[in-house]
KEKE-3310 file (N, C-alpha, C; in steps of 0.2 Angstrom, whole numbers, plus 5000, padded with zeros to 4 digits):
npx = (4960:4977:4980:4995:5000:5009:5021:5027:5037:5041:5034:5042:5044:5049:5043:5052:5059:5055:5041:5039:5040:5031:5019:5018:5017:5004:4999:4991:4995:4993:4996:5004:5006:5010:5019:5013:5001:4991:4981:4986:4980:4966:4965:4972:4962:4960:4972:4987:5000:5011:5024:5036:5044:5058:5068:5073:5074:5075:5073:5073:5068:5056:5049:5051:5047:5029:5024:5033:5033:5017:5020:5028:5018:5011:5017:5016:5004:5002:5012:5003:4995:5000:4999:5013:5028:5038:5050:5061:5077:5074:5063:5065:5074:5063:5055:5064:5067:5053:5051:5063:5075:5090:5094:5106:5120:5133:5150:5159:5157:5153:5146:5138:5136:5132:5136:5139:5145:5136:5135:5129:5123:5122:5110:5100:5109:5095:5093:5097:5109:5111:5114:5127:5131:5123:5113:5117:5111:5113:5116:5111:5112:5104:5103:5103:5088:5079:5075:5074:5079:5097:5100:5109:5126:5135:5153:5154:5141:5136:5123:5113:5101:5086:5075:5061:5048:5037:5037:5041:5052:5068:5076:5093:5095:5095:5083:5077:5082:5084:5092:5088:5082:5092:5099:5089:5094:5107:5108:5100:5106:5119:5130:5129:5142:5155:5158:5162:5163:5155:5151:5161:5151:5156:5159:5149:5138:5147:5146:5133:5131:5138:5131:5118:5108:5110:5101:5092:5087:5085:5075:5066:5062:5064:5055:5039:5041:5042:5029:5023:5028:5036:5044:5061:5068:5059:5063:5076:5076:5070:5077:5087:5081:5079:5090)
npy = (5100:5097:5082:5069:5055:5044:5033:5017:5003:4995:4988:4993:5006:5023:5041:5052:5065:5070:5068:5074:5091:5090:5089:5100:5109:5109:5099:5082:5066:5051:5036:5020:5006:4995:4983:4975:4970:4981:4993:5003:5019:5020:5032:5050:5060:5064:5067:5078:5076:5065:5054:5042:5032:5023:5009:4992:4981:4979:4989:4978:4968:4963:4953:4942:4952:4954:4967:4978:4975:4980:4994:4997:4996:5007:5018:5026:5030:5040:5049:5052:5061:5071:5077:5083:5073:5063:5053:5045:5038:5021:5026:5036:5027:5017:5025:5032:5017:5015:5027:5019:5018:5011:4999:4999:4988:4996:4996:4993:4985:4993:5004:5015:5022:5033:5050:5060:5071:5080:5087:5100:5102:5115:5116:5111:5120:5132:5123:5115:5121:5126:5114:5104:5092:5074:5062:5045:5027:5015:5002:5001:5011:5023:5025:5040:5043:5045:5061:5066:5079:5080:5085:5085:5078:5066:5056:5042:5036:5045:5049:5059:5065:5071:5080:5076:5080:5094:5092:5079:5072:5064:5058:5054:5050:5052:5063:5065:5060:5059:5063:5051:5042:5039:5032:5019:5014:5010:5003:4991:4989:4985:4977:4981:4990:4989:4986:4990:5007:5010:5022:5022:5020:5029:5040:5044:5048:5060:5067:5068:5077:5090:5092:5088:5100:5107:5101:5100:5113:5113:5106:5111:5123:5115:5107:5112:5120:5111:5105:5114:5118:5125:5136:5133:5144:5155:5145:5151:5162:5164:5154:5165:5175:5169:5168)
npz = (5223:5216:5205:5207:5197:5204:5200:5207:5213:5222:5237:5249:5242:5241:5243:5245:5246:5234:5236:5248:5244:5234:5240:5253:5242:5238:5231:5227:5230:5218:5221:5215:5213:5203:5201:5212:5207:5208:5197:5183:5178:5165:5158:5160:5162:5178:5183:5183:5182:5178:5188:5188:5197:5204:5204:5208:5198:5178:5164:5155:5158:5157:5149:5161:5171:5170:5176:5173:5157:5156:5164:5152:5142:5145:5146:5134:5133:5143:5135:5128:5132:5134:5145:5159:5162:5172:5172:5185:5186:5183:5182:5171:5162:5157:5150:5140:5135:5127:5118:5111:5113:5117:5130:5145:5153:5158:5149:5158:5168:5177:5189:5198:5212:5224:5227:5213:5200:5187:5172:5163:5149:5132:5132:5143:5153:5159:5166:5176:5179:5192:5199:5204:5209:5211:5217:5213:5211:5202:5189:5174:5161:5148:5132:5122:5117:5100:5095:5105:5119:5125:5143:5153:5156:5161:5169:5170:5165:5152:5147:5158:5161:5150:5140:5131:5119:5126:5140:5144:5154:5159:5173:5176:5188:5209:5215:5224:5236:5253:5270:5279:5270:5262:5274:5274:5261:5260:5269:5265:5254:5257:5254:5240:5241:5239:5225:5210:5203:5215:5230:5245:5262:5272:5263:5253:5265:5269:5256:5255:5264:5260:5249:5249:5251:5241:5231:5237:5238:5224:5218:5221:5215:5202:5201:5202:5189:5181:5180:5177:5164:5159:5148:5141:5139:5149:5161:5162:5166:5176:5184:5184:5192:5205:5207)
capx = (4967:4979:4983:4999:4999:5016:5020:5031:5039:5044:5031:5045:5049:5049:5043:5057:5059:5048:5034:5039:5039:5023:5014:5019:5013:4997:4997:4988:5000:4989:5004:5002:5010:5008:5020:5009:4989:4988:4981:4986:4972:4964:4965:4975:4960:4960:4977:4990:5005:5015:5029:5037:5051:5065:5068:5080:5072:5077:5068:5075:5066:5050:5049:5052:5042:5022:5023:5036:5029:5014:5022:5029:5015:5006:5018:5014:4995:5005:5012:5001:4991:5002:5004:5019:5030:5046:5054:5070:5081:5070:5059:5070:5076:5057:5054:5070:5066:5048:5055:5067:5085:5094:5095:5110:5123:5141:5153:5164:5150:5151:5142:5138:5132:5133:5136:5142:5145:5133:5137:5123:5124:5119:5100:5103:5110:5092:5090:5106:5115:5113:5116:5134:5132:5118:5113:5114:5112:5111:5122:5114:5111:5099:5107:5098:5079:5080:5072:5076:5086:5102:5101:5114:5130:5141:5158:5155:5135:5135:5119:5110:5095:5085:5068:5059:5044:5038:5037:5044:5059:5070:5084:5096:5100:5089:5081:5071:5086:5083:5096:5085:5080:5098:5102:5088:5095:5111:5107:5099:5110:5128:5134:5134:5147:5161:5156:5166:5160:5150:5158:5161:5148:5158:5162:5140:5136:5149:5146:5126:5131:5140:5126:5109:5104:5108:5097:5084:5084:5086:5070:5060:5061:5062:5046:5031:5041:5042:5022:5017:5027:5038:5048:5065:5068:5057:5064:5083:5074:5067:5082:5093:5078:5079:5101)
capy = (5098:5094:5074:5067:5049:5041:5024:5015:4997:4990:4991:5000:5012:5028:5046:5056:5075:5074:5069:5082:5094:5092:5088:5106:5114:5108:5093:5076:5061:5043:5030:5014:5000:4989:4974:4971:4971:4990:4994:5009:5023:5022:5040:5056:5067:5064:5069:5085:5072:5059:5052:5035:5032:5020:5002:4987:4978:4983:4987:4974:4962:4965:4946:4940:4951:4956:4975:4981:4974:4984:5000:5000:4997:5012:5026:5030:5034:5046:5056:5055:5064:5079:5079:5082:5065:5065:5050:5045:5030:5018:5029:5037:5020:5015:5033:5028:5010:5015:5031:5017:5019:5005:5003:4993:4989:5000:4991:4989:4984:4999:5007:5024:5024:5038:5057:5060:5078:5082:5093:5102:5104:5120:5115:5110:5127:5133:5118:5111:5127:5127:5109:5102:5084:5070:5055:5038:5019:5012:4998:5003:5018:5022:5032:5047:5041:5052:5067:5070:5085:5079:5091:5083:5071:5062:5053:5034:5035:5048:5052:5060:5070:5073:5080:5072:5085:5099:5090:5075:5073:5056:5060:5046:5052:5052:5069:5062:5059:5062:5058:5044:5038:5036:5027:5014:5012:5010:4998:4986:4988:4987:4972:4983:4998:4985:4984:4994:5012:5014:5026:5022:5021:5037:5045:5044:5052:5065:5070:5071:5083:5094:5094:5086:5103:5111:5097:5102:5119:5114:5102:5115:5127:5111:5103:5116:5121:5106:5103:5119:5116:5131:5133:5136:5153:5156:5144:5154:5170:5162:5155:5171:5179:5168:5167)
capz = (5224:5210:5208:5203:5198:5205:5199:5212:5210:5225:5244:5251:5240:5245:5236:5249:5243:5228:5238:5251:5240:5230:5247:5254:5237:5239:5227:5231:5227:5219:5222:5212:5213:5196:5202:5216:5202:5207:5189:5178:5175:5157:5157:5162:5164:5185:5186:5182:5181:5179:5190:5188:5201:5203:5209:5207:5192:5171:5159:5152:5162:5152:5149:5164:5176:5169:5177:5168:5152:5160:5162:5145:5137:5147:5144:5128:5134:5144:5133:5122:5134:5135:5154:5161:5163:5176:5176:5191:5187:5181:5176:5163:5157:5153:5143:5134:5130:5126:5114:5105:5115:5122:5140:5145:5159:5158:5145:5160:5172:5181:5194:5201:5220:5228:5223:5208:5197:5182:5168:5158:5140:5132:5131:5149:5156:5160:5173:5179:5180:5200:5203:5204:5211:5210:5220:5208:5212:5195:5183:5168:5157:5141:5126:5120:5111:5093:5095:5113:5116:5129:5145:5157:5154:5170:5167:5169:5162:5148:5146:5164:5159:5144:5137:5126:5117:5130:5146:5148:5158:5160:5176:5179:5195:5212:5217:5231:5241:5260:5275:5280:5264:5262:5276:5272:5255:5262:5275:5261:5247:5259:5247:5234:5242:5236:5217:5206:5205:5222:5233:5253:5264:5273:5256:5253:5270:5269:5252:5259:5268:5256:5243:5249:5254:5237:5227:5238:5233:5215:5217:5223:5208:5196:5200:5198:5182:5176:5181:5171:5158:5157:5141:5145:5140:5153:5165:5165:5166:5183:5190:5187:5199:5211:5210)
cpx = (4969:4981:4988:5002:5007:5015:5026:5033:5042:5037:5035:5048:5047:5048:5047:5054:5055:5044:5036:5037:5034:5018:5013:5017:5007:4996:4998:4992:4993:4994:4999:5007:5010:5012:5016:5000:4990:4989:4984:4979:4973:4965:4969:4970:4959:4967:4980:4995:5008:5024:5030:5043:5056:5064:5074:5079:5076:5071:5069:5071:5058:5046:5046:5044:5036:5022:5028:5034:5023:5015:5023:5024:5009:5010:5017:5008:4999:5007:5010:4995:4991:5002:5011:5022:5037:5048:5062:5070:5078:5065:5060:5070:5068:5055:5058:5068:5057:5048:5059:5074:5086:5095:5100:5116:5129:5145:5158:5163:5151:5147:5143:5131:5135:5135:5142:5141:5143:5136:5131:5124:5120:5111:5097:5104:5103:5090:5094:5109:5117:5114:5121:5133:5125:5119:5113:5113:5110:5116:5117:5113:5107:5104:5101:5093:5082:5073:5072:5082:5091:5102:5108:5119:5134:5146:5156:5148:5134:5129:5114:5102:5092:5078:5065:5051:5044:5040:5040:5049:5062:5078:5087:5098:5090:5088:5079:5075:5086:5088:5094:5085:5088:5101:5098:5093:5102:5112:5104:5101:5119:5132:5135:5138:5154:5161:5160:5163:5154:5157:5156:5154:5149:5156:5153:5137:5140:5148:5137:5125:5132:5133:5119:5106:5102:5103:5092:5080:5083:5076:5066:5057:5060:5055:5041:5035:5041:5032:5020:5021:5031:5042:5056:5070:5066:5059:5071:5082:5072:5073:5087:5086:5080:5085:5102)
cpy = (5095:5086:5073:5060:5046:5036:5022:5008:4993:4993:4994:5006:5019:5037:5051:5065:5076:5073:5076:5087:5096:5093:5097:5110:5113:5102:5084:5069:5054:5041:5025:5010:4993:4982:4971:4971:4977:4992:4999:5013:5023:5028:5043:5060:5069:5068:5072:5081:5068:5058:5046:5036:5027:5013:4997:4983:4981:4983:4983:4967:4961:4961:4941:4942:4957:4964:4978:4982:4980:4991:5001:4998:5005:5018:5029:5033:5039:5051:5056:5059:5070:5082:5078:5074:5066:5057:5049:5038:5027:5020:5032:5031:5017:5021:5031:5023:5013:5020:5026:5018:5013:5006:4997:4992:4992:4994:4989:4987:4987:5000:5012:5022:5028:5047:5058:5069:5075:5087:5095:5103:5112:5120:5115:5115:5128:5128:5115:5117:5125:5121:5105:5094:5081:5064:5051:5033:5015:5006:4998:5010:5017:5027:5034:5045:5049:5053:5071:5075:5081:5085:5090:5079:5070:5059:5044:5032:5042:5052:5054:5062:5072:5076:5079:5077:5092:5100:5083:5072:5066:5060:5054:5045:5051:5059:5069:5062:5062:5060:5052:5041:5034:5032:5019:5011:5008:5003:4990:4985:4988:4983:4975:4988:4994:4984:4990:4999:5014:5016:5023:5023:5029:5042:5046:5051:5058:5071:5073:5078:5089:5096:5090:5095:5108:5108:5098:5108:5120:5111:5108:5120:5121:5108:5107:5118:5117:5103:5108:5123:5123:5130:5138:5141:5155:5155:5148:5160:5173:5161:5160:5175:5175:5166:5172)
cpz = (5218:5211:5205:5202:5200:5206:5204:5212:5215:5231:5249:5249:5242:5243:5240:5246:5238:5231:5245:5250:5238:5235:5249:5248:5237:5233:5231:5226:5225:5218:5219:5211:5209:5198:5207:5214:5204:5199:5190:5178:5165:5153:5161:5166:5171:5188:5181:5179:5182:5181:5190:5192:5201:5205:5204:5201:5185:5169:5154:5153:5159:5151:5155:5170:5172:5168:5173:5161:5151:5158:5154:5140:5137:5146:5140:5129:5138:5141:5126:5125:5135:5141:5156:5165:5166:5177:5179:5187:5182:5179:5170:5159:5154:5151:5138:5129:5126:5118:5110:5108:5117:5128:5143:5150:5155:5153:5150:5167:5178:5186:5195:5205:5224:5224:5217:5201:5189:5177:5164:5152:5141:5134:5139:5155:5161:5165:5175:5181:5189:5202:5200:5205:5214:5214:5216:5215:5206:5194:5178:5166:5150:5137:5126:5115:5105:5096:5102:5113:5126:5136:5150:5156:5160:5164:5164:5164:5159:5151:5153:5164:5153:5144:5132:5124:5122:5137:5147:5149:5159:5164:5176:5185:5201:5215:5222:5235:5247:5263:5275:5276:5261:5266:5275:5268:5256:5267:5271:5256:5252:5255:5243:5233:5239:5227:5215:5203:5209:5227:5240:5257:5267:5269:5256:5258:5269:5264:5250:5260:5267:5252:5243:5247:5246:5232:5231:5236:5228:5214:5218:5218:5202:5195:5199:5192:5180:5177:5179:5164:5154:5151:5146:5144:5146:5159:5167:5168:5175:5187:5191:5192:5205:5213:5216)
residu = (UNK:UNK:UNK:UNK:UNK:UNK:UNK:UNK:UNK:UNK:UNK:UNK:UNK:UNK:UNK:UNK:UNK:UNK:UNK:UNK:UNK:UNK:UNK:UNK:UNK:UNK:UNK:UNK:UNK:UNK:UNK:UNK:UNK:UNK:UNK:UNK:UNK:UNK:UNK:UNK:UNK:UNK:UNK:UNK:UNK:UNK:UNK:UNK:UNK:UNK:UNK:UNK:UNK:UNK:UNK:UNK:UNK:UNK:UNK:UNK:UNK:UNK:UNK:UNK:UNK:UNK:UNK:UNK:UNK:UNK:UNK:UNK:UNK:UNK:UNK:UNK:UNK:UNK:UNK:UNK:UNK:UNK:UNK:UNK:UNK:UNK:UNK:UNK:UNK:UNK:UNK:UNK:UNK:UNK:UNK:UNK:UNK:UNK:UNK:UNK:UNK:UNK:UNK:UNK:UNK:UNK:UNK:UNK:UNK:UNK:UNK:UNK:UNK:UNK:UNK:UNK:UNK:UNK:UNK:UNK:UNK:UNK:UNK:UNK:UNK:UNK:UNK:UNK:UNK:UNK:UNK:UNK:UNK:UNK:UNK:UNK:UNK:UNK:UNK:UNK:UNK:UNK:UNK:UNK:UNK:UNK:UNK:UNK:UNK:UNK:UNK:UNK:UNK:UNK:UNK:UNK:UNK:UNK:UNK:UNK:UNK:UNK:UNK:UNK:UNK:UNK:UNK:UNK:UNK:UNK:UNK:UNK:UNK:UNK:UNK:UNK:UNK:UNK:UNK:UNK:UNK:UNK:UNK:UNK:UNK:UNK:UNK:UNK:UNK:UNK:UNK:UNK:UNK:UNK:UNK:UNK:UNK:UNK:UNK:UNK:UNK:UNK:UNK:UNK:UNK:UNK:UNK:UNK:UNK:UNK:UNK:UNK:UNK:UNK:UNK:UNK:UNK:UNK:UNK:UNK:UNK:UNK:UNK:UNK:UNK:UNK:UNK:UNK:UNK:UNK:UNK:UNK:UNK:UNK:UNK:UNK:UNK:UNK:UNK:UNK:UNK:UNK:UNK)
# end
């Protein structure tokens, strides 16, 4: 069975539809939880992949809190190992800062909770094409690390999705998004539906509804390519098959 090291940053956090997903392909998830002592591995060679997922901290907090610090000093041995590397949210923003970008709130302290439409750039096209509107909960955003090529941009937070060499991924957005997983999130962040760019409790659910189903069928084609590393000639060639 293949392994896929998923880093996780809160005790309730949750691997929704990614882990759905990989679970049903036959892949064996190790979860680690660095702010609570759960080391890091030394090495890659146990595991196919690397996911880092999301949570309420910055990378900014580097400082203040150990495991951060932590993570960004261990990503590097990631891709210096040449496995595939997907970070959501916070896991993008620590690729970012790690790669040299700036990672920092909205200039007009922004938010984006709830569904929100992506655009693909050219480079892009080949993985976005079929997916219209993304789940956030963020306040900040990373610029584009030099050398990474742009594959996504949004209104309020620019930069959505990038690749950084041949594999690794930085979304801004959350893939994993399940109903449930949504009403937790919702049930624990209700304070911040009033901040400036979060959409309605309503407006969330309704907008669920329209476009969970199609991020689910995006996820299902994105993840094993993105786990065997397709080039993306390859990948457009796939999704006009399976349009």
């Amino acid at each position: 069975m293949k392994n896929i090291l998923v880093i996780i940053h809160q005790p309730t956090s949750e691997t929704g539809r990614v882990g759905q997903i990989l679970t049903s392909y036959g892949y064996k998830l190790d979860i680690r939880l660095p702010s609570h002592g759960e080391p890091l591995p030394h090495h890659l060679d146990k595991h196919d992949a690397v996911i880092v997922f999301g949570g309420p901290m910055s990378v900014n907090d580097q400082n203040t809190l150990p495991h951060i610090r932590t993570e960004l000093n261990w990503i590097p041995l990631a891709l210096e190992s040449k496995k595939p590397y997907l970070g959501i949210c916070l896991g993008a923003q620590l690729l970012a800062k790690v790669l040299g970008a700036k990672v920092s709130v909205h200039p007009q302290y922004m938010r984006e909770i709830g569904y929100f439409p992506i655009t693909p750039t050219v480079e892009g096209k080949p993985y976005f094409n079929s997916l219209e509107y993304v789940y956030q909960w963020h306040n900040e955003g990373f610029e584009l690390p030099a050398g990474a090529v742009l594959l996504a941009t949004g209104k309020t937070f620019p930069n959505q999705a990038f690749r950084y060499g041949k594999n690794a991924y930085g979304l801004q957005f959350h893939p994993e998004m399940t109903g449930e997983l949504m009403q937790r999130w919702l049930e624990r962040g209700m304070e911040q539906l009033t901040l400036p760019g979060s959409q309605s409790l309503k407006e969330q659910l309704h907008k669920h509804r329209l476009y969970g189903t199609q991020g689910e069928k995006w996820l299902k084609t994105f993840l094993p390519r993105w786990i065997n590393s397709i080039e993306p000639e390859q990948y457009l060639q796939l999704e006009r098959r399976s349009a």
